[in-house]
PDB file with one MODEL, atoms N, CA, C and O in Angstrom:
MODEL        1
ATOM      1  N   UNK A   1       0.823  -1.188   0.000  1.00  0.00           N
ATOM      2  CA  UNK A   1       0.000   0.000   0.000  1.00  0.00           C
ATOM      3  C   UNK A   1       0.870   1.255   0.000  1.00  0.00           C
ATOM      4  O   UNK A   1       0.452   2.303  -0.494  1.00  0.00           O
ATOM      5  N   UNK A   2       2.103   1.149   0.565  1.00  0.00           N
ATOM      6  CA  UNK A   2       2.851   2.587   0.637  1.00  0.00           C
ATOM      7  C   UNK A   2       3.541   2.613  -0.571  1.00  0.00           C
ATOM      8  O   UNK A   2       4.183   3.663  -0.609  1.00  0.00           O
ATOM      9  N   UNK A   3       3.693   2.015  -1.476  1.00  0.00           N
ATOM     10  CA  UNK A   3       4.297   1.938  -2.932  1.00  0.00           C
ATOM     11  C   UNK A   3       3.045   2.585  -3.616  1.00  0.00           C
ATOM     12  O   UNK A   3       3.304   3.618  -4.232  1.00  0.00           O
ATOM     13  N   UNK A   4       1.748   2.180  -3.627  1.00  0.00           N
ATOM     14  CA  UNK A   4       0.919   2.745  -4.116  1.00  0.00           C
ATOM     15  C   UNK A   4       0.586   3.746  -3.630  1.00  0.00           C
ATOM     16  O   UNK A   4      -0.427   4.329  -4.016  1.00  0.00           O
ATOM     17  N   UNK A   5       1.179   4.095  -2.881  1.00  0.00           N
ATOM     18  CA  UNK A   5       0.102   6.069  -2.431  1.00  0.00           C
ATOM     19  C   UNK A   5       1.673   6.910  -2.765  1.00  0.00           C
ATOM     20  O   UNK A   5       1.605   7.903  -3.490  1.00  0.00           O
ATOM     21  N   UNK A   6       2.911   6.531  -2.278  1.00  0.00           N
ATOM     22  CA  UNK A   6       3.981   6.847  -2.767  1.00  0.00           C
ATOM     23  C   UNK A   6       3.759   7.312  -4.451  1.00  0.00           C
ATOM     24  O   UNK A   6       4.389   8.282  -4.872  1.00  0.00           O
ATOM     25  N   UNK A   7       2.950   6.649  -5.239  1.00  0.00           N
ATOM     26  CA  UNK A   7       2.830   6.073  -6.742  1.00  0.00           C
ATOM     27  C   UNK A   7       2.041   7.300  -7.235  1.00  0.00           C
ATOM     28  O   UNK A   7       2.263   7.979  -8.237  1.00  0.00           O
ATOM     29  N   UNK A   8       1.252   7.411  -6.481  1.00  0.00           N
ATOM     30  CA  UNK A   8       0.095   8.265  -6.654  1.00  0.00           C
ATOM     31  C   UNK A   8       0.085   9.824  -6.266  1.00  0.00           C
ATOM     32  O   UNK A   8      -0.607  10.717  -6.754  1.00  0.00           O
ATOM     33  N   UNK A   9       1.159   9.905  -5.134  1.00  0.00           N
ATOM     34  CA  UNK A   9       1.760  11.343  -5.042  1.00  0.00           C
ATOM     35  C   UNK A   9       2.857  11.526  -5.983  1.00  0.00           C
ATOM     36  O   UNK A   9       2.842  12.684  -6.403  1.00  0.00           O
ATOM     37  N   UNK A  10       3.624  10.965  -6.384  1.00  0.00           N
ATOM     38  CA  UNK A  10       4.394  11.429  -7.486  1.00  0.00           C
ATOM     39  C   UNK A  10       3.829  11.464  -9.036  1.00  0.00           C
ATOM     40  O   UNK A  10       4.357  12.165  -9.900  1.00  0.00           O
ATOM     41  N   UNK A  11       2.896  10.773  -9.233  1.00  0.00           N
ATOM     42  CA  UNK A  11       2.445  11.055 -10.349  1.00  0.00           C
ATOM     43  C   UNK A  11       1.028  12.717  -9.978  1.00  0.00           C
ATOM     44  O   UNK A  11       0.832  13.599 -10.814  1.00  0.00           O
ATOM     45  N   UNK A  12       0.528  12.678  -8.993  1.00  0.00           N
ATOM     46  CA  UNK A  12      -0.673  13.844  -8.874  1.00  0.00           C
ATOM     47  C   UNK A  12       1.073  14.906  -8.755  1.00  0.00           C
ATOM     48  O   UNK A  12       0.990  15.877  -9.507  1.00  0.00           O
ATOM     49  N   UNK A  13       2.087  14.862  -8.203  1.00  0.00           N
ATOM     50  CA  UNK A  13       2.861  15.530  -8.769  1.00  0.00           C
ATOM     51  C   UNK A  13       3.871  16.251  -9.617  1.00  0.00           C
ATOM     52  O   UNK A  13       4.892  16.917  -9.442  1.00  0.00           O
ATOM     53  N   UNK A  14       2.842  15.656 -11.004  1.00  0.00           N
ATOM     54  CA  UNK A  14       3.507  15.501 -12.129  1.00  0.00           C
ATOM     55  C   UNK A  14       4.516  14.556 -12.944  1.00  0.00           C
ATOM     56  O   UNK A  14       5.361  15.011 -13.716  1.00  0.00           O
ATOM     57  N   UNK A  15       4.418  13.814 -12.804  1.00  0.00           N
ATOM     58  CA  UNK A  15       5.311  12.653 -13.245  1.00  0.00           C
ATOM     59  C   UNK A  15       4.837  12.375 -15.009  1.00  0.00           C
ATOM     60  O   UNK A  15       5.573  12.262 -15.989  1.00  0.00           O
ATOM     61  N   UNK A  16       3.159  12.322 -14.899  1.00  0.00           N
ATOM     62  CA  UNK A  16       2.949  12.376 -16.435  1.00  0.00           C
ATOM     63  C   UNK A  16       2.940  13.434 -17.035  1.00  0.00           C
ATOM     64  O   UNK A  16       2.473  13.421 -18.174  1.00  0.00           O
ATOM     65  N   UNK A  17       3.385  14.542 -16.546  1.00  0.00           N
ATOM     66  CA  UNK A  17       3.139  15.482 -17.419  1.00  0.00           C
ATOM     67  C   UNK A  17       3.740  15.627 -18.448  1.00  0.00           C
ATOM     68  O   UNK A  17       3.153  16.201 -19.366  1.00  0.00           O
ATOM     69  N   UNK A  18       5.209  15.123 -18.657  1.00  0.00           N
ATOM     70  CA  UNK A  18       5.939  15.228 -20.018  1.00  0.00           C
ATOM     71  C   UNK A  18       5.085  13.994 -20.856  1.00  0.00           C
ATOM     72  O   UNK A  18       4.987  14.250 -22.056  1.00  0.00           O
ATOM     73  N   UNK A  19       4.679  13.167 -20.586  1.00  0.00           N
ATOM     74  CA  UNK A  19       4.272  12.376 -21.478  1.00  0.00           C
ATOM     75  C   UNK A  19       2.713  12.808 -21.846  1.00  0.00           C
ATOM     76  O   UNK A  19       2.270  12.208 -22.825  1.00  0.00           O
ATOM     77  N   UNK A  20       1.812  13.753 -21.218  1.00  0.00           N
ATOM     78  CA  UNK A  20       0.836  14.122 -21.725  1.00  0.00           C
ATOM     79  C   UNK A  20       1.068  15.660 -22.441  1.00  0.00           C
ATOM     80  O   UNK A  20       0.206  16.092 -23.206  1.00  0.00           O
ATOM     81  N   UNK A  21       1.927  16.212 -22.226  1.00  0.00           N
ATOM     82  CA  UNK A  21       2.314  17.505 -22.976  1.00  0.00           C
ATOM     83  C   UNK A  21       1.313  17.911 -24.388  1.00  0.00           C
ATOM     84  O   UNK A  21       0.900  16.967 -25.061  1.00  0.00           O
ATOM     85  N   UNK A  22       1.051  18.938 -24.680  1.00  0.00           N
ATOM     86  CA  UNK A  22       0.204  19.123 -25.769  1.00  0.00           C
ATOM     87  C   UNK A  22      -0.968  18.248 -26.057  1.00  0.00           C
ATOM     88  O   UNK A  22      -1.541  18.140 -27.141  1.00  0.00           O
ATOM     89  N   UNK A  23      -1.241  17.651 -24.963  1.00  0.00           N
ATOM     90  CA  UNK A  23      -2.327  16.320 -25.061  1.00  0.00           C
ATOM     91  C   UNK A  23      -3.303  16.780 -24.478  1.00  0.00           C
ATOM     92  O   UNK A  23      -4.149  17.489 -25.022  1.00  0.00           O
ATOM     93  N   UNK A  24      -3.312  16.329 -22.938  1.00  0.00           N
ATOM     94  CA  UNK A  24      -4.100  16.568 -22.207  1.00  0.00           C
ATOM     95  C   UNK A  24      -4.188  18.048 -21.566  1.00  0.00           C
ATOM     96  O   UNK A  24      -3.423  18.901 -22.015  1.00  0.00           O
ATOM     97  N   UNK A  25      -5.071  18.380 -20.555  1.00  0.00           N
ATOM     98  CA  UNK A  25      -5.448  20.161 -19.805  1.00  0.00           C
ATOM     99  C   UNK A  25      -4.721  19.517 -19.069  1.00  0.00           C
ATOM    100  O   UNK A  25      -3.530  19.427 -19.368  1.00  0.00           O
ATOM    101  N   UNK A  26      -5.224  18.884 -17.897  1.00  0.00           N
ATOM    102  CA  UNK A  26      -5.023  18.165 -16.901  1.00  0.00           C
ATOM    103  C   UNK A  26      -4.950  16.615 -16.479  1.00  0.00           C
ATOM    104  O   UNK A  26      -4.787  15.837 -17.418  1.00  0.00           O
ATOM    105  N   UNK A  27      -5.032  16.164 -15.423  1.00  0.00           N
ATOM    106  CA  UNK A  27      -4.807  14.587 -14.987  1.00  0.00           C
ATOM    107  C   UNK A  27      -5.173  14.504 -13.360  1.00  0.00           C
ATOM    108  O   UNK A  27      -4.746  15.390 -12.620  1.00  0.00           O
ATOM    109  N   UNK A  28      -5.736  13.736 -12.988  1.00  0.00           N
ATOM    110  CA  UNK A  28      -5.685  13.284 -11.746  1.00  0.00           C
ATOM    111  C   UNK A  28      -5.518  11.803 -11.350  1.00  0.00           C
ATOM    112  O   UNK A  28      -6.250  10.932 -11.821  1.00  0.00           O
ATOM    113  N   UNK A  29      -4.560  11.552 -10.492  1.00  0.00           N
ATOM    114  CA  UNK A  29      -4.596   9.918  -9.950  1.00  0.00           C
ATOM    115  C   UNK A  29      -5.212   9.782  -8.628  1.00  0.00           C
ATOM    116  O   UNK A  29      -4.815  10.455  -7.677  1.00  0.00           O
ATOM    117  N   UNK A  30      -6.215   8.895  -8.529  1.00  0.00           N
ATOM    118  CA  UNK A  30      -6.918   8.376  -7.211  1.00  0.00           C
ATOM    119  C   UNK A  30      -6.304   7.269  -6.867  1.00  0.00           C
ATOM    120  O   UNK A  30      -6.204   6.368  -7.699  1.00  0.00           O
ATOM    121  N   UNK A  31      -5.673   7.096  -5.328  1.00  0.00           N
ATOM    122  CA  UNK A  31      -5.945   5.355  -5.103  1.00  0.00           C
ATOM    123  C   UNK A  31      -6.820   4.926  -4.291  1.00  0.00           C
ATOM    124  O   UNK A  31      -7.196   5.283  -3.175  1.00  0.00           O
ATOM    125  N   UNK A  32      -7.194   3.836  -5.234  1.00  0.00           N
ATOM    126  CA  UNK A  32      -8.924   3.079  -4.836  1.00  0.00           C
ATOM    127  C   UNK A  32      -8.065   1.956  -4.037  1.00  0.00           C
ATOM    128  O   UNK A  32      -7.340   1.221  -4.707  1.00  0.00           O
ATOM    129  N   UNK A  33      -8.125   1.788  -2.517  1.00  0.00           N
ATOM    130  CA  UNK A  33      -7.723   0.680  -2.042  1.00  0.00           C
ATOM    131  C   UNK A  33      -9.000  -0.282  -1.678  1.00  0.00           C
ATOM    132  O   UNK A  33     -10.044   0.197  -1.234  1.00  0.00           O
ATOM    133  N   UNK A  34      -8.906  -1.001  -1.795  1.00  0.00           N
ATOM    134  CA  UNK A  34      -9.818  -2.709  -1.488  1.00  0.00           C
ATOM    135  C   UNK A  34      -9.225  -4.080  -0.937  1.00  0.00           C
ATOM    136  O   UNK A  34      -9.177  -5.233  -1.364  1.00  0.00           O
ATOM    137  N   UNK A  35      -9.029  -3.777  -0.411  1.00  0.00           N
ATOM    138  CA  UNK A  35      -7.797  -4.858  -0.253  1.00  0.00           C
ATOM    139  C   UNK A  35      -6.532  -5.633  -1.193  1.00  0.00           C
ATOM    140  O   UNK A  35      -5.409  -5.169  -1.389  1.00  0.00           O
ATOM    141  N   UNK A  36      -7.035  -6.846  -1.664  1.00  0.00           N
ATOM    142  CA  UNK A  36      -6.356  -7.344  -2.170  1.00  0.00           C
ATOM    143  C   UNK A  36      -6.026  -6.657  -3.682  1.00  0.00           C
ATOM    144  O   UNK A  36      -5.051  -7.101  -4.288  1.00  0.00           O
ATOM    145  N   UNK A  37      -6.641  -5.832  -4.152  1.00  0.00           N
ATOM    146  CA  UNK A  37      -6.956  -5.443  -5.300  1.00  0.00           C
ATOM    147  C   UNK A  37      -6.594  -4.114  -5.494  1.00  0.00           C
ATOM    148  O   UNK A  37      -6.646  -3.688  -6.648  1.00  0.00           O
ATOM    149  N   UNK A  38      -6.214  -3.323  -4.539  1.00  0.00           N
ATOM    150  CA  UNK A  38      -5.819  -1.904  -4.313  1.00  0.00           C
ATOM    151  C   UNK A  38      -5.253  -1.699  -5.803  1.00  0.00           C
ATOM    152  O   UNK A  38      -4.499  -2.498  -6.358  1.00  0.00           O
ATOM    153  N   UNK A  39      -5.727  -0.522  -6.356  1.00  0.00           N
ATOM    154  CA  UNK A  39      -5.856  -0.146  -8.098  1.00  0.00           C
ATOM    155  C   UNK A  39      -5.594   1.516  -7.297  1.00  0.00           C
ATOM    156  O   UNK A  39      -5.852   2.034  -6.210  1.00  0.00           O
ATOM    157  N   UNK A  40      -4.754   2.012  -8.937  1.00  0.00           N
ATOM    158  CA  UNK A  40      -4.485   3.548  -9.027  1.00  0.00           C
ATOM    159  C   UNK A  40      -5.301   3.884 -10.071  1.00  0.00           C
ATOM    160  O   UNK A  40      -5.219   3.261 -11.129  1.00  0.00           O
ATOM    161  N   UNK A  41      -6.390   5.141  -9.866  1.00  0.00           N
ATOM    162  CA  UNK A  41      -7.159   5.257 -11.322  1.00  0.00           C
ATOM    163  C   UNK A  41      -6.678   6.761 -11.660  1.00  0.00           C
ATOM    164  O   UNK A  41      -6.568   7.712 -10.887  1.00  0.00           O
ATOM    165  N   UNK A  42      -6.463   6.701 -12.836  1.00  0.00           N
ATOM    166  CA  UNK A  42      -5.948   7.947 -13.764  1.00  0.00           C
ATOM    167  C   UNK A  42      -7.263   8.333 -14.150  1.00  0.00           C
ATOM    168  O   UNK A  42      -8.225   7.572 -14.261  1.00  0.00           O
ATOM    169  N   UNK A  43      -7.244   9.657 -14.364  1.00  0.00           N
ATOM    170  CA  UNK A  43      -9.006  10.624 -15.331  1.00  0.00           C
ATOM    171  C   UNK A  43      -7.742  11.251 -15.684  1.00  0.00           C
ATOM    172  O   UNK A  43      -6.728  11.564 -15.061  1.00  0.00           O
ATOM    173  N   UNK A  44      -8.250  11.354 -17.241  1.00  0.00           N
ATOM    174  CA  UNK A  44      -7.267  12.496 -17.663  1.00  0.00           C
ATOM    175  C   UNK A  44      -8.605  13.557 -18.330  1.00  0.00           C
ATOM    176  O   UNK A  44      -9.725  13.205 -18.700  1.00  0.00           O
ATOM    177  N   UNK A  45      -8.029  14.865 -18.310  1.00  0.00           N
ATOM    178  CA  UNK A  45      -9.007  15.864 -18.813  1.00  0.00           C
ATOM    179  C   UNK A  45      -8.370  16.392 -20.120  1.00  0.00           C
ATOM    180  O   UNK A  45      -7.234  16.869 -20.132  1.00  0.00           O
ATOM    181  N   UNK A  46      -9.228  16.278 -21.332  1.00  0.00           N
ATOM    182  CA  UNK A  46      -8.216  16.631 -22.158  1.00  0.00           C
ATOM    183  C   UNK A  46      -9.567  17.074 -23.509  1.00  0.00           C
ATOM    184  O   UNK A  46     -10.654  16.522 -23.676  1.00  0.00           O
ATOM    185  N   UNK A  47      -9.060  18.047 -24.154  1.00  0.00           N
ATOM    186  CA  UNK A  47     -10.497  18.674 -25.125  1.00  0.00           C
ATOM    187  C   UNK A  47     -10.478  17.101 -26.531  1.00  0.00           C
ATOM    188  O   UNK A  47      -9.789  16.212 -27.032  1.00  0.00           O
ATOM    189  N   UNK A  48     -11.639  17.674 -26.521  1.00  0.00           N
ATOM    190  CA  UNK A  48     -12.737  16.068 -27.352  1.00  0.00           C
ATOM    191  C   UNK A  48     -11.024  15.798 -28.855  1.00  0.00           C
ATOM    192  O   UNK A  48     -10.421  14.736 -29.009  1.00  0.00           O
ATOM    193  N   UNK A  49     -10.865  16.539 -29.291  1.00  0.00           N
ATOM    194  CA  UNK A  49      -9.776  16.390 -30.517  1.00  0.00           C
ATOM    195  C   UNK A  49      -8.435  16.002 -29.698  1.00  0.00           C
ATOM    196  O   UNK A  49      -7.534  16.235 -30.504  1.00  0.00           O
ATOM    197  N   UNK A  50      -8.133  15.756 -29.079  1.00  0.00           N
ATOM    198  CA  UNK A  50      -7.228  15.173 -28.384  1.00  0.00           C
ATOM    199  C   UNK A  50      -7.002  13.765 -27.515  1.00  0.00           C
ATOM    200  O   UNK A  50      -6.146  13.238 -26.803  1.00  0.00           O
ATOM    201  N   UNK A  51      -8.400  13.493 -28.070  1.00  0.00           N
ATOM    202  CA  UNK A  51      -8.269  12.069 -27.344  1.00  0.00           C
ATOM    203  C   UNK A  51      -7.692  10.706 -28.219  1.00  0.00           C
ATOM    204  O   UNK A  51      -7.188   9.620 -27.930  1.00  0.00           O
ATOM    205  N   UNK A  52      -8.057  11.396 -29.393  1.00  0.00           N
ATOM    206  CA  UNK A  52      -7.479   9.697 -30.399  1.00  0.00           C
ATOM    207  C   UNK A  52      -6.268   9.864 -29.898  1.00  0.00           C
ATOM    208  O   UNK A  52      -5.779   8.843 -29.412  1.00  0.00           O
ATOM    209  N   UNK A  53      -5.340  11.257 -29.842  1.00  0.00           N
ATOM    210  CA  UNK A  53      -3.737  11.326 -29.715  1.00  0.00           C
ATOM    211  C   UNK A  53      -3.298  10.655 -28.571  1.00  0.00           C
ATOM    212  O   UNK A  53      -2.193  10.122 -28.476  1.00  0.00           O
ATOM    213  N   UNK A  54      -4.241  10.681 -27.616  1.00  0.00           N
ATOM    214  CA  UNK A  54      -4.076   9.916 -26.025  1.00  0.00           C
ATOM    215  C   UNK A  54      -3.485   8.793 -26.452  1.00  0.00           C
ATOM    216  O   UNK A  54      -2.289   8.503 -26.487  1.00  0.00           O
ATOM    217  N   UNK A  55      -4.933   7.869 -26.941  1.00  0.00           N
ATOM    218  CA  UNK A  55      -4.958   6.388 -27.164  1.00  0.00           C
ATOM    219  C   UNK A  55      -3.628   6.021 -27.963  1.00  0.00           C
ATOM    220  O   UNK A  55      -3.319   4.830 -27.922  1.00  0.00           O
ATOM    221  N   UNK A  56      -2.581   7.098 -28.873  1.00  0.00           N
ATOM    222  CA  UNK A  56      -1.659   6.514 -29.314  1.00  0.00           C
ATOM    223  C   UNK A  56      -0.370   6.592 -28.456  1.00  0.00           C
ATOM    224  O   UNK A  56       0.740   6.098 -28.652  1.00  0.00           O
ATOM    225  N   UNK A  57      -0.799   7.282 -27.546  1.00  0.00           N
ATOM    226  CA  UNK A  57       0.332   7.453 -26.549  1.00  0.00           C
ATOM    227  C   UNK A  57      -0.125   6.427 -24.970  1.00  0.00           C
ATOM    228  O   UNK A  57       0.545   6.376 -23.940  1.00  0.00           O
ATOM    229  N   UNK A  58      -1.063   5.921 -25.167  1.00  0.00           N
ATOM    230  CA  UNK A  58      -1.439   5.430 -24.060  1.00  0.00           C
ATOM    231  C   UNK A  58      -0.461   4.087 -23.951  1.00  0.00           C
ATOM    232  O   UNK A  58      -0.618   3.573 -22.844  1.00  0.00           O
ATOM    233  N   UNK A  59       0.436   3.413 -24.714  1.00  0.00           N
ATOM    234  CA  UNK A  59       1.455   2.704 -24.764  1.00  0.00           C
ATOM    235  C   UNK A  59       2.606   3.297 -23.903  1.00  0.00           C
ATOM    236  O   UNK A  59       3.288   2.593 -23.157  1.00  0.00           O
ATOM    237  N   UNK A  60       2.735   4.294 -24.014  1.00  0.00           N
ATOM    238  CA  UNK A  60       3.868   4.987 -23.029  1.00  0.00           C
ATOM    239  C   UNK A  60       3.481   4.887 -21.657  1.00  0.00           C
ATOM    240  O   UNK A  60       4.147   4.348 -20.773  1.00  0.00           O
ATOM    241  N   UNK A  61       2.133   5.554 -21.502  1.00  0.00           N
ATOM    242  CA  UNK A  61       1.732   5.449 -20.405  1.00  0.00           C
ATOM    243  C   UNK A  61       1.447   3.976 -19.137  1.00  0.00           C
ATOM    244  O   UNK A  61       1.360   4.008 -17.909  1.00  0.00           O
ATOM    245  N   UNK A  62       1.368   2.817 -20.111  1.00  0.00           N
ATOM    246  CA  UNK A  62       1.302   1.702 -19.297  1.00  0.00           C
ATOM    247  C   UNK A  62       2.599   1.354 -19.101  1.00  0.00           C
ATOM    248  O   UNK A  62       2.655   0.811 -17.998  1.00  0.00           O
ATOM    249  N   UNK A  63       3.899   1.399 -19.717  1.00  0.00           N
ATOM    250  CA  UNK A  63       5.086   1.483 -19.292  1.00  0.00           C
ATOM    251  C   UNK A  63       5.694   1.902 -18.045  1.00  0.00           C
ATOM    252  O   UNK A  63       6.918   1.876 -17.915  1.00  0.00           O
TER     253      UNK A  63
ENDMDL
END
């Protein structure tokens, strides 16, 4: 759990931002803990013509 909130303050403190550059407005990371299953969820905010560009960069992003 401290890897994941560790995970989640460095990315809400910019960590994606070079990789969303000219992409997205903004980004936020939540962590949803549940136990065994504890998940980080990304929303990215980004205007409607900018989203196909996401999905081709969204390869970087699961890296």
């Amino acid at each position: 759990m401290e890897v994941l909130k560790a995970s989640e303050q460095a990315l809400n403190a910019g960590a994606l931002t070079e990789l969303l550059v000219d992409v997205a407005d903004d980004y936020e990371v939540t962590l949803c803990p549940s136990g065994a299953t504890d998940t980080l969820a990304v929303t990215v905010h980004l205007p409607a013509d900018k989203q196909r560009e996401l999905l081709t960069r969204s390869a970087g992003i699961t890296k």
